[in-house]
C-alpha positions in Angstrom: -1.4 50.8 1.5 -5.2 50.6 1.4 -4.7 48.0 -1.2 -2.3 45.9 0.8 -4.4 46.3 3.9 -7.7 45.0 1.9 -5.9 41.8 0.6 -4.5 40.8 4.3 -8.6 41.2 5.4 -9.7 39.0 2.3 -7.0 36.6 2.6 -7.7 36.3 6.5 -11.3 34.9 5.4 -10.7 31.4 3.7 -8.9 30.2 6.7 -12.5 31.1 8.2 -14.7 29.6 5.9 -12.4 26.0 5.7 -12.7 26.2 9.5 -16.6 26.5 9.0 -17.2 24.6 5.9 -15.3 21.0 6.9 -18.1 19.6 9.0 -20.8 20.9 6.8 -19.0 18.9 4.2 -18.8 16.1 6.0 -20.2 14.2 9.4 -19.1 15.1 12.5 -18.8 11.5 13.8 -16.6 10.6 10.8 -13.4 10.4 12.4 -14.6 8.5 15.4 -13.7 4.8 14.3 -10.0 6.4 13.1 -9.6 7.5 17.0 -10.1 4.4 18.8 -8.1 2.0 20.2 -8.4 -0.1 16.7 -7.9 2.8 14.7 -5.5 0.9 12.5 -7.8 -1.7 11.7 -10.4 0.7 11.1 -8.1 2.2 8.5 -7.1 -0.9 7.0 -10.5 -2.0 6.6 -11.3 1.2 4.9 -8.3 1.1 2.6 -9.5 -2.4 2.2 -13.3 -0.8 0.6 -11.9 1.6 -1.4 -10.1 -1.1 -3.2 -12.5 -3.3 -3.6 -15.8 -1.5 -3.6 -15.8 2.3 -3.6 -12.5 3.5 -5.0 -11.8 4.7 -8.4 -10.0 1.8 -9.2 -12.6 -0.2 -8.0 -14.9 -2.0 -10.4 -17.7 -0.2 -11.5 -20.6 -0.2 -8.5 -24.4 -0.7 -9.1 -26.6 2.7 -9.6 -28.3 2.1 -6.9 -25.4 0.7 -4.5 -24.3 -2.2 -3.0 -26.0 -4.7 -1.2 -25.5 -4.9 2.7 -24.8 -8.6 2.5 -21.6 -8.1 0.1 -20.0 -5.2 2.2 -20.4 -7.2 5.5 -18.7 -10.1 3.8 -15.8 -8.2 2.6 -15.5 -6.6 6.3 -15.4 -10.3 7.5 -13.1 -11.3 4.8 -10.7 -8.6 5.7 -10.8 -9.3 9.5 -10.1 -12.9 8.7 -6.4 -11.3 7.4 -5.9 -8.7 10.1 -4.9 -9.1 13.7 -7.0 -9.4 17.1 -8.7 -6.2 17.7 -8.5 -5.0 20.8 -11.3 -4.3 23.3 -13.9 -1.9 23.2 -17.1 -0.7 24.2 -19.1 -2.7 21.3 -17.1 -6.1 21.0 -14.2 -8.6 22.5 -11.4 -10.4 20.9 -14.0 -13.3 21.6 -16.6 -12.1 19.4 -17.4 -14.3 16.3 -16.1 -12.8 13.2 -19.7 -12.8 11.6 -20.9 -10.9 14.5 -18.2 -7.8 14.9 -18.4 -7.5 10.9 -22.3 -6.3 12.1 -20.8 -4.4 14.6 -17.9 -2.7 12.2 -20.6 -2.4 9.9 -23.1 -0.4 12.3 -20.8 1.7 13.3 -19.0 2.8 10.2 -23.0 3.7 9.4 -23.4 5.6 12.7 -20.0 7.9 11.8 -21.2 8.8 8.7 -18.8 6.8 6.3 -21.7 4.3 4.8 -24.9 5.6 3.7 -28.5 3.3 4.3 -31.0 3.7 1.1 -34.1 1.8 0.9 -35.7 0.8 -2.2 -39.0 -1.4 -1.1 -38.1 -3.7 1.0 -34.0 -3.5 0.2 -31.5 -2.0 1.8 -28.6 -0.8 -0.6 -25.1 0.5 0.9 -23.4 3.8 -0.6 -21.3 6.1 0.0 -21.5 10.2 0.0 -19.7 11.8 -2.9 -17.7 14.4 -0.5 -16.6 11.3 2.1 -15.6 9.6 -1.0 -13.1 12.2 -2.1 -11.8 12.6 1.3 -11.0 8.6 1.5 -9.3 8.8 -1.7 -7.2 12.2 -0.8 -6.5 10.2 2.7 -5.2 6.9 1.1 -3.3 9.4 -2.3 -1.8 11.0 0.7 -0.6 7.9 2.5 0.9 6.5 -0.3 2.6 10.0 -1.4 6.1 9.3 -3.0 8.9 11.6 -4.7 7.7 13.9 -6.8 9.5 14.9 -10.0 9.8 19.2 -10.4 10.2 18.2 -14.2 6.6 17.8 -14.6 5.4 20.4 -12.5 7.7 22.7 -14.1 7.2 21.5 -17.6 3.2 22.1 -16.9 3.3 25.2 -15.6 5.2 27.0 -18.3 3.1 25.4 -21.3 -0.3 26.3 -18.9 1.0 29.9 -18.7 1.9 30.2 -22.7 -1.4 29.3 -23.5 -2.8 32.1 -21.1 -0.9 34.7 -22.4 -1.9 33.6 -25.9 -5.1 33.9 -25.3 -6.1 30.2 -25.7 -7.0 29.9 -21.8 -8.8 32.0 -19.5 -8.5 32.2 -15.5 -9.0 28.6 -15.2 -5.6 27.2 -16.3 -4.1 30.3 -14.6 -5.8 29.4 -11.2 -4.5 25.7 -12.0 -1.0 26.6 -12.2 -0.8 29.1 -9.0 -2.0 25.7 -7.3 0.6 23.5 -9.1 3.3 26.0 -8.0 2.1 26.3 -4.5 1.8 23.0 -3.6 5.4 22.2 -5.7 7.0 25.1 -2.9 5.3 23.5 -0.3 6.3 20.5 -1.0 10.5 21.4 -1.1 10.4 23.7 1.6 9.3 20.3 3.6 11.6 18.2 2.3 14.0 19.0 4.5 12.3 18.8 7.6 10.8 15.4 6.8 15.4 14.2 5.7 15.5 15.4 9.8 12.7 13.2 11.3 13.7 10.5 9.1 17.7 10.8 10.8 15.8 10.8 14.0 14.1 7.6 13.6 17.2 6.1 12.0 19.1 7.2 15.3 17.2 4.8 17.3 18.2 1.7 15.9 20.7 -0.6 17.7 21.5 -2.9 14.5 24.1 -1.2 11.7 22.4 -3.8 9.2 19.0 -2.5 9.9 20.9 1.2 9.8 21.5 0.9 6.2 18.9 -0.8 5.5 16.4 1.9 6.2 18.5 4.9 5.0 19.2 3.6 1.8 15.5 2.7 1.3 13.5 5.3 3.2 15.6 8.2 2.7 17.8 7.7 -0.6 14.4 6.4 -2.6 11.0 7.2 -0.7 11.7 10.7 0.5 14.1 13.0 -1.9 12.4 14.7 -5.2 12.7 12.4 -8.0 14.6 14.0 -10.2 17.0 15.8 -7.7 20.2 15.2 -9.5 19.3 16.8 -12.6 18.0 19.7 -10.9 21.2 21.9 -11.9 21.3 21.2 -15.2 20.7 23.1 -18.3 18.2 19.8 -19.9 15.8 20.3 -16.8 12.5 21.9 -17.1 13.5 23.7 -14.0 15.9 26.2 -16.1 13.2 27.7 -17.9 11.8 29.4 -14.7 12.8 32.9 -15.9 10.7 32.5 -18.9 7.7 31.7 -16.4 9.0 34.8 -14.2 8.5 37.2 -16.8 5.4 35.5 -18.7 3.7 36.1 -15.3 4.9 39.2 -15.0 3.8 39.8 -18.5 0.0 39.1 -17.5 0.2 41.3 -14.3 1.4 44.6 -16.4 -0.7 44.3 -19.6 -3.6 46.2 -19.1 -5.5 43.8 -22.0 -4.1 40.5 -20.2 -5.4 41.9 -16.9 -8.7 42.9 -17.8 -9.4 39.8 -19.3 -8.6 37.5 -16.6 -10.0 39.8 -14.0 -13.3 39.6 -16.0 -13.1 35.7 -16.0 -12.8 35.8 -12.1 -15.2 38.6 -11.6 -17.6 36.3 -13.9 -16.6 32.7 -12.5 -15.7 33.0 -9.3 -17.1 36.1 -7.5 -20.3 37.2 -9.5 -20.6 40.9 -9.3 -17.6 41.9 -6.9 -14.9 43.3 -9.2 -12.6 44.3 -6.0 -12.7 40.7 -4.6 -11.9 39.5 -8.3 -8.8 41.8 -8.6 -7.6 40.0 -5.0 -8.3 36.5 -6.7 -6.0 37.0 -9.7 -3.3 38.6 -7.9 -3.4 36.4 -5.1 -2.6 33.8 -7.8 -0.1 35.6 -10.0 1.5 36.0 -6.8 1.6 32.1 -5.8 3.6 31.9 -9.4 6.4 34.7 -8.8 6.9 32.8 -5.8 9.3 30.0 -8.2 11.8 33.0 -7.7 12.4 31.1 -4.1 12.7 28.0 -5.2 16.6 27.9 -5.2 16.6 29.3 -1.9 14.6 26.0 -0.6 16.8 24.0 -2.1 20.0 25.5 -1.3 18.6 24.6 2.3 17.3 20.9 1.5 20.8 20.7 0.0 22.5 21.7 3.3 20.3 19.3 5.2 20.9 16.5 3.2 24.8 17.0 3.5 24.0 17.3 7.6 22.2 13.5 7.1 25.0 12.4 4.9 27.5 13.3 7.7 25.9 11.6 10.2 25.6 8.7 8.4 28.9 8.2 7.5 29.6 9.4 11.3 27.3 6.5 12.7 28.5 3.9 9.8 32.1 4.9 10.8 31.2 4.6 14.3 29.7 1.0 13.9 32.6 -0.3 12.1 35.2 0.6 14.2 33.5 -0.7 17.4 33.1 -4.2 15.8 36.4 -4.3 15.3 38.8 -1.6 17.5 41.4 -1.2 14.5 42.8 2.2 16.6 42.7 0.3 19.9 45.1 -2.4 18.6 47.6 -0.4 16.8 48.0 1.4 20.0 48.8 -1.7 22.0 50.9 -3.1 19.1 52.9 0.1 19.3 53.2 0.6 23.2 54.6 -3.0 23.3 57.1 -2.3 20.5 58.4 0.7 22.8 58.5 -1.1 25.7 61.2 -3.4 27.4 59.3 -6.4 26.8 59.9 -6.3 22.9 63.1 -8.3 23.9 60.7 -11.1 25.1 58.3 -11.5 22.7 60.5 -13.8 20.9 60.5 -15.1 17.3 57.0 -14.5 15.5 58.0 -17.3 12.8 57.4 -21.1 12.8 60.2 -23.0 13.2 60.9 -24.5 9.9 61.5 -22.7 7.1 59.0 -20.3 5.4 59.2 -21.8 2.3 60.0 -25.0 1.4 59.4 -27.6 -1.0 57.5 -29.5 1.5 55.4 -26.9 2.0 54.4 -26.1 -2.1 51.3 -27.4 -3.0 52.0 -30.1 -5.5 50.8 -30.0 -9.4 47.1 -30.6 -10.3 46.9 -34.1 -11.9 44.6 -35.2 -14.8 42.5 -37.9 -14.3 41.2 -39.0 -17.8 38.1 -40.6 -17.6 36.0 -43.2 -20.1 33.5 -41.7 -22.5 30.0 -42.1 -21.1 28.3 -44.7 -22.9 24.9 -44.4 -24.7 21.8 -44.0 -23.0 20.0 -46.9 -23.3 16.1 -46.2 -24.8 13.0 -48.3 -23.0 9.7 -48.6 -24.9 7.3 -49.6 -22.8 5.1 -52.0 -23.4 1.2 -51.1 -23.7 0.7 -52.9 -20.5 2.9 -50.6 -18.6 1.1 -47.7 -20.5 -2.0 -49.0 -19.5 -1.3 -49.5 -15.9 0.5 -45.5 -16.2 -3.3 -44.1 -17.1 -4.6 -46.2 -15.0 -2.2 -44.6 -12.0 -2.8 -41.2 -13.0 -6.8 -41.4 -13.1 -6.8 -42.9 -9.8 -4.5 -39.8 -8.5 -6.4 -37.0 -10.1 -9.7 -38.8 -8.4 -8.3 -38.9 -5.3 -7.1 -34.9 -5.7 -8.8 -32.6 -4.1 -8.6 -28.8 -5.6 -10.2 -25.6 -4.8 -12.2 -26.0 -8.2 -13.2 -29.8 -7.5 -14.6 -28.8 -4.4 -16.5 -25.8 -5.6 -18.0 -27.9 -8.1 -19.1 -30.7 -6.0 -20.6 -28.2 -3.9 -22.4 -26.6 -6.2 -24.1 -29.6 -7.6 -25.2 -30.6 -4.4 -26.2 -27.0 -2.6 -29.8 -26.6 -4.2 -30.7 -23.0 -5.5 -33.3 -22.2 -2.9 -32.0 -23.5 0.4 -28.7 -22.4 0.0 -26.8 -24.9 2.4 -26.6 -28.7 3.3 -25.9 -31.1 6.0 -23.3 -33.3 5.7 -25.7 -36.8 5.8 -27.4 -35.0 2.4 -24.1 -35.4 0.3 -24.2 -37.7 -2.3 -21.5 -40.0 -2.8 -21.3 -41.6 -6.3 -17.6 -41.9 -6.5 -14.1 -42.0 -5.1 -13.7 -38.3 -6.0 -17.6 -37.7 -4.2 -15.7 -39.1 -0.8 -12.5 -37.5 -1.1 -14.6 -34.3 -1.5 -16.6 -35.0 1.2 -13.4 -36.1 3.5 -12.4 -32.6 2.6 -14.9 -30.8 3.8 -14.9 -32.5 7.2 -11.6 -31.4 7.2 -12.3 -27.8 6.4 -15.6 -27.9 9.2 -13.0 -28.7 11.9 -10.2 -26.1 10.9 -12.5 -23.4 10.2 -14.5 -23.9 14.4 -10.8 -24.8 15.6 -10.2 -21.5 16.8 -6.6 -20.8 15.1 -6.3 -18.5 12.6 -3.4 -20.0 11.2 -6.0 -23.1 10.2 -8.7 -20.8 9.6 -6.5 -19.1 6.4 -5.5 -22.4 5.7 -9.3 -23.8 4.9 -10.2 -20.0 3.6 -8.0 -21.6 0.5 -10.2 -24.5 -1.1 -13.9 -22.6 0.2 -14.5 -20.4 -2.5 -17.8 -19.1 -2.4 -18.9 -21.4 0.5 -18.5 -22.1 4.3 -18.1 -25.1 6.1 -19.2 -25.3 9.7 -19.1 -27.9 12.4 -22.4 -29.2 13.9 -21.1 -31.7 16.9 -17.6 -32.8 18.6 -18.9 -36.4 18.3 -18.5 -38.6 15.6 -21.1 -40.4 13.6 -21.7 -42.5 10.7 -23.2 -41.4 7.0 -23.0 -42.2 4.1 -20.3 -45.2 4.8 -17.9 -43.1 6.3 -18.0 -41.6 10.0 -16.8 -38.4 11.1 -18.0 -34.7 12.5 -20.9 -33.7 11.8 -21.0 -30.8 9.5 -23.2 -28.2 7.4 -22.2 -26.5 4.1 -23.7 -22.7 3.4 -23.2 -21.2 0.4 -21.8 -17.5 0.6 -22.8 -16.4 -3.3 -24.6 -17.1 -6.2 -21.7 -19.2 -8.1 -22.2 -22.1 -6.7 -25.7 -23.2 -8.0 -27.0 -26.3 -10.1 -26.4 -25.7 -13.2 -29.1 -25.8 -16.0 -30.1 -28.5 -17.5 -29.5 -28.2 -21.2 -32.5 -28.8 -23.3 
């Protein structure tokens, strides 16, 4: 009893120290931009970073961070995609992008999500190894699917073997007490999650969108993976006595016991041999737990036969009020009954029901000439000449996203970094169509519709076109806006000239 009473006092203190330890882990502002009013553009946007820049499947980021010109230009890239944001205490709809990508930038720094280093007169952009981990457990647990108890299972017993052979320590048993727990946690909310799925499902009007969801959302997204094979004698999941009494094994040998009480008291809690003895059978505990397993999923199965019910309820439901099969068998029935059958009168046509008038008469074949030959045309070199001459004056006239960065880049000089339109040189029909092109762009991209602005975003790669003026003037031989070029990266330079 004094045992039992000790373990309820230790196990009553991580609860404490998790509720002490979170903040000191990480900022206290850092879930500020998640509960504003744009708190789903602040996600995406940080979903958004940890593809691109910070994530592990990122590529790999400079020692000494990123540069705050790049991350502001991926925030503005992203708001280009994402809708208005709504108003706030820092910025309007209104605001130019450029601007509330300073904003968004500033205040991502403020919460504690970006970190400022200076190295001379640089600023570099990182981000703190504990927020980090907690974006990449946020965005693992948003995109969460069915797990498969195969591989849990199938872990846990070759983890445990190799503890009680003596080729792991306290380690891979402390590992597997967490697989177990969170594989227990993870059934025993299975069920409840089946019920607020049926809710939402409940709410919809349309039977299409009805099945829709429920075959999708709750046939593939929320049950365990390998559900069906649960019951059978192939599955992993059978070997869970073996585990039962491996554990159980380790908790009863004295020279199992000692030696994994020795790696906690040496690993985890230096010195406290009582706290160590609550470690290892706080885990050996979490593993006899499996014993329940069936008993969660005797009650996920009842839960999914409720939802399968009221599915086929609903479904049955639907079908019958599009079409009110009962309702007209009842009238058809009450009229046979009734006095007026007399008067209903003959239900057939007139004529007869089958005649020979009325057979379809016999397919006839049609037998039709043999095609002729094709005839064969060699053109003459004149018409091949004309051909090449037709498709070099298309392809001139073409303009591509790679024509266009190239023709930039040749004219956008290395140290300036942007150009006004009367600065283009114009050498060639492909020089004006480029040229045409990015007067184009300049309009669509200061027209104020996003639609046009995604558009243009298509042929600017690594460059921005801005309009100057409303009027019209003449340069260069052709007239038009007014309009500047500014280059975004380092890819679109001169390029060297060979020596």
């Amino acid at each position: 009893m004094a045992i039992s009473s000790e373990m309820n006092t230790r196990a009553q203190s991580p609860s404490k120290t998790a509720a002490s330890l979170l903040f000191e882990r990480l900022p206290d502002r850092l879930f500020a931009p998640l509960a504003s009013l744009n708190r789903y553009r602040y996600w995406a946007l940080l979903c958004y970073l940890h593809t691109r820049r910070f994530g592990p499947d990122a590529p790999l980021p400079p020692s000494n961070g990123f540069m705050v010109r790049d991350i502001l230009q991926d925030i503005e890239d992203s708001l280009l995609t994402q809708d208005v944001w709504e108003s706030d205490d820092d910025h309007t709809p209104e605001t130019l992008p450029n601007a509330r990508a300073h904003i968004i930038f500033n205040r991502l720094v403020d919460s504690g999500w970006f970190k400022i280093d200076t190295f001379g007169l640089e600023k570099r952009v990182t981000i703190r190894p504990p927020v980090s981990k907690f974006l990449t457990f946020m965005v693992a647990f948003a995109e969460t699917g069915p797990i498969f108890v195969s591989g849990k299972i199938r872990s846990i017993d070759i983890n445990i073997e190799q503890v009680l052979d003596g080729k792991a320590d306290g380690d891979t048993l402390s590992e597997s007490a967490e697989q177990a727990r969170n594989l227990l946690e993870h059934v025993r909310n299975t069920g409840t999650t089946v019920r607020d799925i049926m809710e939402v499902l409940s709410q919809e009007s349309a039977t299409a969108q009805y099945v829709r969801l429920f075959f999708n959302q709750y046939i593939e997204h929320v049950f365990i993976g390998d559900y069906r094979e649960l019951r059978t004698k192939e599955h992993p999941l059978s070997r869970r006595p073996q585990i039962i009494r491996a554990v159980t094994q380790l908790q009863e040998s004295e020279p199992h016991r000692n030696r994994l009480i020795g790696w906690y008291e040496t690993k985890r809690c230096p010195g406290d041999r009582q706290r160590a003895e609550l470690l290892f059978e706080k885990d050996i505990q979490r593993i006899l737990d499996l014993r329940r397993i069936d008993e969660y999923l005797e009650r996920l199965d009842d839960e999914i036969r409720l939802a399968n019910r009221r599915a086929l309820a609903y479904l049955d439901y639907r079908l019958r009020s599009l079409r009110p099969v009962d309702h007209m068998i009842k009238n058809i029935i009450s009229n046979l009954n009734s006095n007026s059958f007399v008067d209903m009168g003959d239900p057939f046509p007139a004529d007869e029901l089958i005649s020979g008038a009325g057979l379809a008469e016999p397919r006839k074949r049609i037998d039709r000439p043999a095609p002729s030959t094709l005839r064969r045309h060699l053109p003459s070199e004149e018409e091949i000449a004309r051909s090449k001459v037709m498709l070099r004056a298309r392809d001139a006239r073409t303009v591509t996203a790679p024509k266009l960065a190239e023709y930039v880049g040749k004219q956008i000089s290395t140290g300036q970094g942007r150009i006004t339109y009367d600065s283009l040189e114009l050498n060639s029909v492909s020089d004006v169509r480029n040229f045409q092109a990015l007067g184009t762009i300049g309009m669509a991209m200061t027209a104020g519709s996003r639609r046009l602005l995604l558009s243009a975003m298509t042929l600017t790669h690594g460059f921005r076109v801005k309009t100057d003026s409303n009027e019209e003037v003449a340069g260069n031989g052709v007239s038009g806006r007014p309009f500047t070029v500014e280059s975004t990266n380092k890819l679109v330079e001169k390029p060297e000239s060979s020596i």
